[in-house]
C-alpha positions as a Markdown table, in Angstrom:
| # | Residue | x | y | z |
|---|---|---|---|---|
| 1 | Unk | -36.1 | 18.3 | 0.3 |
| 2 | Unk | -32.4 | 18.7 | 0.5 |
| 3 | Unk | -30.1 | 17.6 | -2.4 |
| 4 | Unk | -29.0 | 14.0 | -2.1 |
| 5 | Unk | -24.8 | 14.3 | -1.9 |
| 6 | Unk | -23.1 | 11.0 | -2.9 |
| 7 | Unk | -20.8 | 9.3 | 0.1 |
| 8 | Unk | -17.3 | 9.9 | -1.8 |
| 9 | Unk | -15.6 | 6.6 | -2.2 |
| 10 | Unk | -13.1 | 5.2 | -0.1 |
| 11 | Unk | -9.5 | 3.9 | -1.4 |
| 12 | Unk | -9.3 | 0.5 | -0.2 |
| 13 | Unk | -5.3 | 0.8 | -0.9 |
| 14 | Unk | -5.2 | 3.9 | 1.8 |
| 15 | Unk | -6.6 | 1.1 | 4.4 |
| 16 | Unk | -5.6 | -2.5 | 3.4 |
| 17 | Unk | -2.0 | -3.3 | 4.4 |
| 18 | Unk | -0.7 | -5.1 | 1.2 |
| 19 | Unk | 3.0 | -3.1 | 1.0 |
| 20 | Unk | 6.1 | -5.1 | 1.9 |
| 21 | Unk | 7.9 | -3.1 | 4.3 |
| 22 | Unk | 11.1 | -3.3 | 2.1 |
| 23 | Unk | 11.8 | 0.4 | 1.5 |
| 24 | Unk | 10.8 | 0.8 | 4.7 |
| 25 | Unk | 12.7 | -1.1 | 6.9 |
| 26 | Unk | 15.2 | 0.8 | 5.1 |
| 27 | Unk | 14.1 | 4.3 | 6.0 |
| 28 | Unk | 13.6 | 3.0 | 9.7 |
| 29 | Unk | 17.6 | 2.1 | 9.3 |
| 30 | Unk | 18.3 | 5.5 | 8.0 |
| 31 | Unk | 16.8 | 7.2 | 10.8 |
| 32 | Unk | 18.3 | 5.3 | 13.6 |
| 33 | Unk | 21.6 | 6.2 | 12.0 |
| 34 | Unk | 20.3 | 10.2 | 12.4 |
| 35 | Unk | 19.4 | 9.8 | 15.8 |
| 36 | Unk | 15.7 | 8.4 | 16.2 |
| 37 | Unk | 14.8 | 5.4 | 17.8 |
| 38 | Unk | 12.3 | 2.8 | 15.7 |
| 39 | Unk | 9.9 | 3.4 | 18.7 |
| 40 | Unk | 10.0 | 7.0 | 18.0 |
| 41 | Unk | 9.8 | 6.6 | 14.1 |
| 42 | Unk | 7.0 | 4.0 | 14.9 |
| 43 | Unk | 4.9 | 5.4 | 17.7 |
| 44 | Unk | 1.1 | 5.6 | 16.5 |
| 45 | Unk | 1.6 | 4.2 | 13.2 |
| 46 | Unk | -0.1 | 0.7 | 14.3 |
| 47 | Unk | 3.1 | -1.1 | 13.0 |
| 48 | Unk | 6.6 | -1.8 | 14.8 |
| 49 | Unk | 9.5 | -1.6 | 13.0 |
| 50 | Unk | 10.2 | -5.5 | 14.4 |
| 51 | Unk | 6.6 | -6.2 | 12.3 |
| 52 | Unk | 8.5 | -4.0 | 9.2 |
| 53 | Unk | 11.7 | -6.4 | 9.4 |
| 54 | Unk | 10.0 | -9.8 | 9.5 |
| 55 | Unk | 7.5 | -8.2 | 6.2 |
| 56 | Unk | 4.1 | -7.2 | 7.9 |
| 57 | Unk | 2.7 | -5.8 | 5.3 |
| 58 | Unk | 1.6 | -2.0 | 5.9 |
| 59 | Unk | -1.2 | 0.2 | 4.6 |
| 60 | Unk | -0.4 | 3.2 | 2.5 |
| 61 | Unk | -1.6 | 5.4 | 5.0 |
| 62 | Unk | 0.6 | 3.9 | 7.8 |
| 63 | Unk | 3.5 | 4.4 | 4.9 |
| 64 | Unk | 2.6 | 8.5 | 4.5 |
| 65 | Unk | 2.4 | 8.4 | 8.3 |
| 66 | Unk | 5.9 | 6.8 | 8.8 |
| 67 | Unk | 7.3 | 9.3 | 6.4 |
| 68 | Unk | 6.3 | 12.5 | 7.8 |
| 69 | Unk | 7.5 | 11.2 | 11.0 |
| 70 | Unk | 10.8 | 10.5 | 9.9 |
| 71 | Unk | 11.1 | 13.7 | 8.3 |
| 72 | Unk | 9.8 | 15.8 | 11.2 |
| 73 | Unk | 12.3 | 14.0 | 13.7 |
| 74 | Unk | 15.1 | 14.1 | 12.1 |
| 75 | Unk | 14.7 | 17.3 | 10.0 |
| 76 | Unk | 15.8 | 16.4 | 6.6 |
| 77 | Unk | 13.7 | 16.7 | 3.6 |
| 78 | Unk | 16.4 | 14.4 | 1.6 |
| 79 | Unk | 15.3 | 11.6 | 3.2 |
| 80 | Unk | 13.5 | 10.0 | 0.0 |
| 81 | Unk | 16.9 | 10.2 | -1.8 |
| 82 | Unk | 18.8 | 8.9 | 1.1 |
| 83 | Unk | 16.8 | 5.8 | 1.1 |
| 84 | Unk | 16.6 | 5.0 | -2.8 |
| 85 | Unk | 19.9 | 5.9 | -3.2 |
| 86 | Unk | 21.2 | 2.8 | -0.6 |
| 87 | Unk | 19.0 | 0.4 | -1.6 |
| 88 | Unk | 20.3 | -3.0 | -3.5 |
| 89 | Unk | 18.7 | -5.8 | -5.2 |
| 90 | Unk | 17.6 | -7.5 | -2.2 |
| 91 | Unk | 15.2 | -4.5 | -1.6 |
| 92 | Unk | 13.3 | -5.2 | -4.2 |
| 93 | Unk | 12.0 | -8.8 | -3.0 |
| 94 | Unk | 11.2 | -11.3 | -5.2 |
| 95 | Unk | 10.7 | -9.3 | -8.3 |
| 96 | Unk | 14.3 | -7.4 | -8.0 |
| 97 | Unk | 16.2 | -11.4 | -8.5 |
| 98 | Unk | 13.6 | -12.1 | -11.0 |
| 99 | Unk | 14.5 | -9.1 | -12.9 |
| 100 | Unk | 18.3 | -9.7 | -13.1 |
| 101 | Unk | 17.6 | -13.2 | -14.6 |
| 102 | Unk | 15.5 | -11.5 | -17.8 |
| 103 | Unk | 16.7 | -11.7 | -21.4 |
| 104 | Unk | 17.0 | -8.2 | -21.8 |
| 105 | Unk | 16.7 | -4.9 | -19.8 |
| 106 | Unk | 13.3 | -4.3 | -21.4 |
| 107 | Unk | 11.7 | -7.8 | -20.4 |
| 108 | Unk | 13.2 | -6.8 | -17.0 |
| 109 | Unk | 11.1 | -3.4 | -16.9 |
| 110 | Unk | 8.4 | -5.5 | -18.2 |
| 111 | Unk | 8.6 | -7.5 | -15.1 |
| 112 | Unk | 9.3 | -4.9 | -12.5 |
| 113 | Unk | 6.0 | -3.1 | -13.9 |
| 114 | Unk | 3.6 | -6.3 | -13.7 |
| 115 | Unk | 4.5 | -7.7 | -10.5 |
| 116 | Unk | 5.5 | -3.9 | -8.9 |
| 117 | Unk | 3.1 | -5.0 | -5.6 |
| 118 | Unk | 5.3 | -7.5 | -4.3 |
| 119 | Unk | 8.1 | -5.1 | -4.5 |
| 120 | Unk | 7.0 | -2.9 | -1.8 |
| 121 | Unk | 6.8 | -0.2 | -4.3 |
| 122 | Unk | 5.6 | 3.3 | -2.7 |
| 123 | Unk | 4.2 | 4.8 | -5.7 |
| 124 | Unk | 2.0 | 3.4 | -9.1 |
| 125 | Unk | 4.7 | 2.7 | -11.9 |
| 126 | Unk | 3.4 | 2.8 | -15.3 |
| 127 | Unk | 5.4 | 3.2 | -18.7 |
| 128 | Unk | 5.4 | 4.6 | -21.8 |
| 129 | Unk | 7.3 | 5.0 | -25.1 |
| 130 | Unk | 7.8 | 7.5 | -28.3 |
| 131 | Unk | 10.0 | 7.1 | -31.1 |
| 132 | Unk | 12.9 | 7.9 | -29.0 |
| 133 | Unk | 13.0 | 7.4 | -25.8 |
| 134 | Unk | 10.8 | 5.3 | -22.7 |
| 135 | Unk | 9.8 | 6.7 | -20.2 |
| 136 | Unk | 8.9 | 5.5 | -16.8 |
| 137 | Unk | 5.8 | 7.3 | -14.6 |
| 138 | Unk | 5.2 | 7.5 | -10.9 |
| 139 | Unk | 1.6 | 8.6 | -9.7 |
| 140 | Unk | 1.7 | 9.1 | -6.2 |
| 141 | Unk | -1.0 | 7.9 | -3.5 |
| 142 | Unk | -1.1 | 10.9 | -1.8 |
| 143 | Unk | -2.3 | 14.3 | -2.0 |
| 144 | Unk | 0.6 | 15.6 | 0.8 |
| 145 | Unk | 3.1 | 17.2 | -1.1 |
| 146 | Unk | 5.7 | 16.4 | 1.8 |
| 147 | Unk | 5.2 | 12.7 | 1.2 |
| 148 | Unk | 5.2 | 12.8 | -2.7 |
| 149 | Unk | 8.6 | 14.1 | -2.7 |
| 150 | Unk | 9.7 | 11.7 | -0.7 |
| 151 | Unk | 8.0 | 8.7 | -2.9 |
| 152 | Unk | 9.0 | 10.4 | -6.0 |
| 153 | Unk | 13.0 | 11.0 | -4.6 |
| 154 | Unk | 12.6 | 7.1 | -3.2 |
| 155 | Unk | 11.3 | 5.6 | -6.7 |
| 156 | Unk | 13.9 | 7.6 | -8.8 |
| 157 | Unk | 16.8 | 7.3 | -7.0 |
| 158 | Unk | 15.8 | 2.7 | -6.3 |
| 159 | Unk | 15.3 | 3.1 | -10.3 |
| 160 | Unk | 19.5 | 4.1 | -10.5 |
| 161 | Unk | 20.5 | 1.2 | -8.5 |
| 162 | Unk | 18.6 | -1.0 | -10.7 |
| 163 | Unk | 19.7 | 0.0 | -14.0 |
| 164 | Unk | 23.2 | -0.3 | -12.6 |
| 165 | Unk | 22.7 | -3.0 | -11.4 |
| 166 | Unk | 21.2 | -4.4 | -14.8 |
| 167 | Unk | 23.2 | -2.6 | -17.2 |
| 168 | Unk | 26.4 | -1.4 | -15.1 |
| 169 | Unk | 27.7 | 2.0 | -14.4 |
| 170 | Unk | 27.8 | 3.5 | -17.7 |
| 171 | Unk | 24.1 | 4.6 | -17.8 |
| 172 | Unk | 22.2 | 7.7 | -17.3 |
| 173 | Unk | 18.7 | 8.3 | -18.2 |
| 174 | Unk | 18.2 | 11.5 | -20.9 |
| 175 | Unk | 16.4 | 13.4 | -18.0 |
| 176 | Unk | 14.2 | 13.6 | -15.2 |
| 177 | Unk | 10.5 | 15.4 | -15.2 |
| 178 | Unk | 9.1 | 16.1 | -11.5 |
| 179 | Unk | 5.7 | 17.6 | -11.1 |
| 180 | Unk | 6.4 | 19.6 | -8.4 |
| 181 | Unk | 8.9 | 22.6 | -7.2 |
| 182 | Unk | 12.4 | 22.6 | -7.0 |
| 183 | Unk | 13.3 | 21.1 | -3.6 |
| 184 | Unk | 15.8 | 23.2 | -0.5 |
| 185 | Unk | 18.0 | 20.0 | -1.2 |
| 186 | Unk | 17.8 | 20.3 | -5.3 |
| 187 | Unk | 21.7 | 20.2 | -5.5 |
| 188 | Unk | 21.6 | 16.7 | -4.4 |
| 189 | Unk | 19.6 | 15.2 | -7.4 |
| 190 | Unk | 22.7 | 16.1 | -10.0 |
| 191 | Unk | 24.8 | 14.1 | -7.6 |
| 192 | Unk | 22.6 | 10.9 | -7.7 |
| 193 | Unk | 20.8 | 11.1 | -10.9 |
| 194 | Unk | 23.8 | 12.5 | -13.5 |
| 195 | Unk | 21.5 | 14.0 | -16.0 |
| 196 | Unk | 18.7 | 16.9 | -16.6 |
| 197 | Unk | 16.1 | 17.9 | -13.8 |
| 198 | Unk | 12.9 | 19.8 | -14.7 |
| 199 | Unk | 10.8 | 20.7 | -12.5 |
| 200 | Unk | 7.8 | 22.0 | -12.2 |
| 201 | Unk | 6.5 | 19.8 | -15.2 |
| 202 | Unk | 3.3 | 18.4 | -15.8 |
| 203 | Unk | 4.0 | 14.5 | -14.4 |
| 204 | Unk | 7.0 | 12.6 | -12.8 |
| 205 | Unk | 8.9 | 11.0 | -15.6 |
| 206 | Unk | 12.2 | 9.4 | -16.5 |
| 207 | Unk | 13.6 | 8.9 | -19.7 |
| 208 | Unk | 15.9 | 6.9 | -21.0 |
| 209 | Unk | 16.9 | 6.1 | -24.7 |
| 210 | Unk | 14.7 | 3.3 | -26.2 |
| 211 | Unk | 17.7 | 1.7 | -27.3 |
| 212 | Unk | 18.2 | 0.4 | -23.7 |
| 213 | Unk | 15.1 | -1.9 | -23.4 |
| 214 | Unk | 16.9 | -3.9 | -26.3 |
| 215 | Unk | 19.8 | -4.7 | -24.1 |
| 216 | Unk | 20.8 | -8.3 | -23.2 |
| 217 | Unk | 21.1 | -8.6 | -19.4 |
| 218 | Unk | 24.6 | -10.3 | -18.5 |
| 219 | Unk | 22.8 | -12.4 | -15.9 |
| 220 | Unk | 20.2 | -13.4 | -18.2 |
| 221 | Unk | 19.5 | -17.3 | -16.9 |
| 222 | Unk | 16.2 | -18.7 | -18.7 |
| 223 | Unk | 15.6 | -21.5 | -16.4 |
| 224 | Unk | 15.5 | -18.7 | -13.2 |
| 225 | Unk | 13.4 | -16.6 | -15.1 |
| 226 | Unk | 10.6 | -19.0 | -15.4 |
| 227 | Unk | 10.6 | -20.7 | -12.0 |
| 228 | Unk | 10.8 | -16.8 | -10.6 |
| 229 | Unk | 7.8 | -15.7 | -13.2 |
| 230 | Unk | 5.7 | -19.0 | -12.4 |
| 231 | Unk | 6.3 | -18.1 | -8.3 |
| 232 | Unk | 5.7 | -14.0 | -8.8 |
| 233 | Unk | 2.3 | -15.2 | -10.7 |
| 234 | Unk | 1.3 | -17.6 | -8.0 |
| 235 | Unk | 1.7 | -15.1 | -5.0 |
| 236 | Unk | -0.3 | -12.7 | -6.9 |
| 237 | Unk | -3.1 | -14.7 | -7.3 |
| 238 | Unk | -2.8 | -15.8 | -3.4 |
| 239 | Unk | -2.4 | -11.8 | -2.1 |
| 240 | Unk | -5.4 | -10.5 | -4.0 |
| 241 | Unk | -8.5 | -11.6 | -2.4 |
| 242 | Unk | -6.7 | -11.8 | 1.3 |
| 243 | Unk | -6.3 | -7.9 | 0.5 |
| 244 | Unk | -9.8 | -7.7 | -0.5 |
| 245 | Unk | -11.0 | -8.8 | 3.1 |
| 246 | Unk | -8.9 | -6.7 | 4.9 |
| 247 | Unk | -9.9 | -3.5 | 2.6 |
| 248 | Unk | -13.8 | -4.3 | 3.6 |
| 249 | Unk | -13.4 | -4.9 | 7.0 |
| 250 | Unk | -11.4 | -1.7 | 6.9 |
| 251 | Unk | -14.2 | 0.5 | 4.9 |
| 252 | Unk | -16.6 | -1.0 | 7.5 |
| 253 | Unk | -14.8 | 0.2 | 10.4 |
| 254 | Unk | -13.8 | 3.8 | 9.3 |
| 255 | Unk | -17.3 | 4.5 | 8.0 |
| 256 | Unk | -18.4 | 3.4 | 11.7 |
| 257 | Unk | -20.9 | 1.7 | 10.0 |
| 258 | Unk | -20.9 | -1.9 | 10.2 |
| 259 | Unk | -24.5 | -2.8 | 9.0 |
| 260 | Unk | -23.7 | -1.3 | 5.1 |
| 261 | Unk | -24.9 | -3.9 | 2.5 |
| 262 | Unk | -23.1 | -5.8 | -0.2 |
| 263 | Unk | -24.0 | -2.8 | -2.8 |
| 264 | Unk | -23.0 | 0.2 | -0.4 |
| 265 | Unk | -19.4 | -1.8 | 0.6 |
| 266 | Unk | -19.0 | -2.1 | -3.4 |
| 267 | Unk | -19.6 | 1.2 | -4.2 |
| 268 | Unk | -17.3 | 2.5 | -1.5 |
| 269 | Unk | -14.5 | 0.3 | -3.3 |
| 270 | Unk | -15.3 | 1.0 | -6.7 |
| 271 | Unk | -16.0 | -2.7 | -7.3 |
| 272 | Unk | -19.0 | -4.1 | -8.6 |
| 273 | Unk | -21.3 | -6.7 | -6.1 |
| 274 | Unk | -20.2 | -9.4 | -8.6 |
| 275 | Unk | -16.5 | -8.6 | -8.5 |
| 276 | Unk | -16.3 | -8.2 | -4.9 |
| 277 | Unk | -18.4 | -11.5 | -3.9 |
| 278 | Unk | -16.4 | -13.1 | -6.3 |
| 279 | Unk | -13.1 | -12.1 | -4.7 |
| 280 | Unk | -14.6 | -13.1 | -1.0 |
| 281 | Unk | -15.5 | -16.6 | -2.6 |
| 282 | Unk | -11.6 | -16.6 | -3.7 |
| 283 | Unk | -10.6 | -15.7 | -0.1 |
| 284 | Unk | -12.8 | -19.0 | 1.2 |
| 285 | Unk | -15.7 | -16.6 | 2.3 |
| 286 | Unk | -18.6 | -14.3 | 2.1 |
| 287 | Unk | -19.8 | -11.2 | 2.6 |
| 288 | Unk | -22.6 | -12.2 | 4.5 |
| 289 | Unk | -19.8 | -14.3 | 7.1 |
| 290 | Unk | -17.6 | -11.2 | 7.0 |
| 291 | Unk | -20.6 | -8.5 | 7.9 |
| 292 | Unk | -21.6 | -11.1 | 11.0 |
| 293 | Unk | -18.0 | -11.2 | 12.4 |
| 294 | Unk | -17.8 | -7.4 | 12.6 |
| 295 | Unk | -21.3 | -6.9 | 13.8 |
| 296 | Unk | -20.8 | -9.3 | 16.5 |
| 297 | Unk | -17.5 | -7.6 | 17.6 |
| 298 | Unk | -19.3 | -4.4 | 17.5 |
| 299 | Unk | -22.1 | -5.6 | 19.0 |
| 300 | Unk | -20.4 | -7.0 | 22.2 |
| 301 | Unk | -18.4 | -3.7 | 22.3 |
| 302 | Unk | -21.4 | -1.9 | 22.3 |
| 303 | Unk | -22.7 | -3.7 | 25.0 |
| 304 | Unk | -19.8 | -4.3 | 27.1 |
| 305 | Unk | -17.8 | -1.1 | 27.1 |
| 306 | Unk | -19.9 | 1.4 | 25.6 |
| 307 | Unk | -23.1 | 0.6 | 27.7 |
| 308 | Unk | -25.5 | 0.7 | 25.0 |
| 309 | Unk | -28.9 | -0.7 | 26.0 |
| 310 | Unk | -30.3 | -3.8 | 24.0 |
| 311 | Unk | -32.9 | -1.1 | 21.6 |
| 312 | Unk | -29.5 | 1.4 | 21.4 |
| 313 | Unk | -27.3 | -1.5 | 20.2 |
| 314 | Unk | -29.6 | -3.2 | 18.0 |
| 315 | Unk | -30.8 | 0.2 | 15.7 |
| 316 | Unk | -26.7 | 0.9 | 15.6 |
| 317 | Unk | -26.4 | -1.9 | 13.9 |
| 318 | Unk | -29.3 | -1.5 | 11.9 |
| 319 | Unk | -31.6 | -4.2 | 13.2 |
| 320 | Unk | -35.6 | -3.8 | 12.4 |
| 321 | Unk | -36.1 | -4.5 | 15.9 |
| 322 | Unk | -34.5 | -6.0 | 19.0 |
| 323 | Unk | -36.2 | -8.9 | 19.1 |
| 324 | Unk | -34.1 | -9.6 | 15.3 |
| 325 | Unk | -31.1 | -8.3 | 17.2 |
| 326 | Unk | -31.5 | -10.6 | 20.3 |
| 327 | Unk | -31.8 | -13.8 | 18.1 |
| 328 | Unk | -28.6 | -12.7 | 16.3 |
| 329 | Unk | -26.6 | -12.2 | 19.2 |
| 330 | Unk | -27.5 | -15.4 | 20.6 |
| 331 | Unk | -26.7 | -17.6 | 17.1 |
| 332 | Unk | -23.5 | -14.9 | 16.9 |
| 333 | Unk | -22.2 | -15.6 | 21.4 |
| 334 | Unk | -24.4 | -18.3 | 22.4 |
| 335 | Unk | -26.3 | -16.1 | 25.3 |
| 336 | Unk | -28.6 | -13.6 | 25.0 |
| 337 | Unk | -27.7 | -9.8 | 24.6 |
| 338 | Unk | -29.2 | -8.6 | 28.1 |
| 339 | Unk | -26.8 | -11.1 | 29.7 |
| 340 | Unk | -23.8 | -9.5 | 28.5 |
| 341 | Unk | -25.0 | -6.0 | 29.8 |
| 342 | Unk | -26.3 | -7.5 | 32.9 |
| 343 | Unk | -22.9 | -8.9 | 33.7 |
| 344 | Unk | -21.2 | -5.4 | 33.2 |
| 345 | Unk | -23.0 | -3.2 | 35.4 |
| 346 | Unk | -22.9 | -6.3 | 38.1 |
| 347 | Unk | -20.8 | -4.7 | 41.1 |
């Protein structure tokens, strides 16, 4: 008997698109400048860069592809710097005005961090503080090193136009700590960033003096910050489960395997069945409606283009028998599946 080896899990943030474009659009901007059309930056992504500029949202894997593209075209490796660098307050959606109307520069990090998904943020954000100083973290969504740089370059170099936008000109953080090595275009990161660079080190960091977080924000307006907060909070709650849908259809249709149950879809997420059927019942659905839709697609393609006979179709899609299959079809199309095939291979 040969040893049972687990199915590895499958990301649903590599597959659901639940990034605003914002960064993005930018980058497509960039590029243009440099010579490369938005149809050449775009080609085979799945996205347009007219989708990007009216805020489709975009999966993380479309993001890594639209990055390495724009890197191979137009041959610079500063590209994630060039695009953080330019950036102002408007590229940081919703949550970049909410933060300038915070108390103090702290509440406005506070912010920034909870409701980082609406800001088409590339990387996870996370912070932490000592005695001295706070420090802010990137983890990166991808295991290409050519990407990370450019998310880590992006995040650090946005993260300058913020504080001086919050703060003013004044400010430099205490140093810089980037996991990986020293870059062909290293010079540049003195320029932009004013302060220390190690790299090599065991996590992307910045730090800055704790004393900043205490600071009161010049355009602090209480009355903004609470309409903003209550909107941020609602949005949240409305993107959540719409993102859940898209991430199962999507685990459903890279696995190729549109029969999985409740349990296996789950697993693949890292979800448990409660949490995900409770998340479909948010989204005004069920996994049982969702799993039907995709079958019946994938049935009619099956039939249709592939050519699949009734008994091939039916165990694809993991029927007991055709005669379960053939009653499906007809509640799913309203005919029977034979006619469907019958109607193809009519001359």
């Amino acid at each position: 008997m040969g040893l049972h080896v687990p199915r590895p899990k499958l990301d649903p943030y590599q597959f659901a698109p639940e990034i605003a474009p914002l960064a993005l659009a930018e980058l497509a901007g960039l590029v243009s400048e440099l010579g490369v059309s938005p149809e050449q930056l775009c080609a085979d992504v799945g996205i347009s860069n007219s989708d990007m500029c009216a805020g489709e949202l975009i999966s993380n894997r479309q993001v890594a592809r639209l990055i390495r593209r724009a890197i191979q075209l137009t041959g610079r490796s500063d590209l994630g710097l060039e695009v953080g660098r330019r950036q102002n307050i408007s590229h940081f959606g919703l949550p970049g005005f909410a933060m300038t109307a915070m108390r103090t520069f702290g509440e406005a990090v506070e912010l920034g961090l909870r409701y980082q998904g609406q800001s088409g943020g590339l990387m996870d954000v996370t912070s932490e503080f000592d005695d001295q100083f706070a420090a802010l973290l990137g983890q990166a969504r991808t295991n290409d090193p050519v990407v990370e740089t450019f998310v880590v370059e992006e995040l650090f170099a946005s993260v300058m136009v913020l504080v001086r936008i919050l703060l003013g000109d004044g400010y430099r953080p205490h140093a810089i700590e980037l996991a990986y090595a020293a870059p062909p275009h290293a010079a540049r990161y003195a320029e932009i960033f004013n302060c220390p660079i190690k790299f090599g080190q065991p996590r992307h960091r910045a730090l800055f003096p704790r004393q900043w977080f205490t600071l009161p924000l010049a355009s602090h307006s209480p009355v903004a910050a609470a309409e903003l907060r209550t909107l941020l909070e609602a949005r949240a709650r409305r993107q959540q489960a719409p993102n859940t849908v898209t991430a199962i259809e999507h685990v459903l249709q890279q696995t190729g395997n549109v029969a999985m149950s409740v349990e296996e879809v789950a697993s693949a997420l890292g979800l448990s069945t409660r949490t995900l059927r409770r998340r479909l019942t948010e989204a005004g659905t069920s996994f049982r409606a969702l799993s039907e839709r995709l079958r019946s697609q994938e049935a009619q393609h099956l039939l249709r283009d592939e050519g699949l006979t009734v008994a091939e179709a039916s165990e694809q899609l993991g029927f007991s028998d055709a005669r379960a299959f053939r009653r499906a079809f007809k509640r799913w199309v309203g005919e029977v599946p034979g006619a469907m095939r019958r109607a193809r291979i009519a001359p």
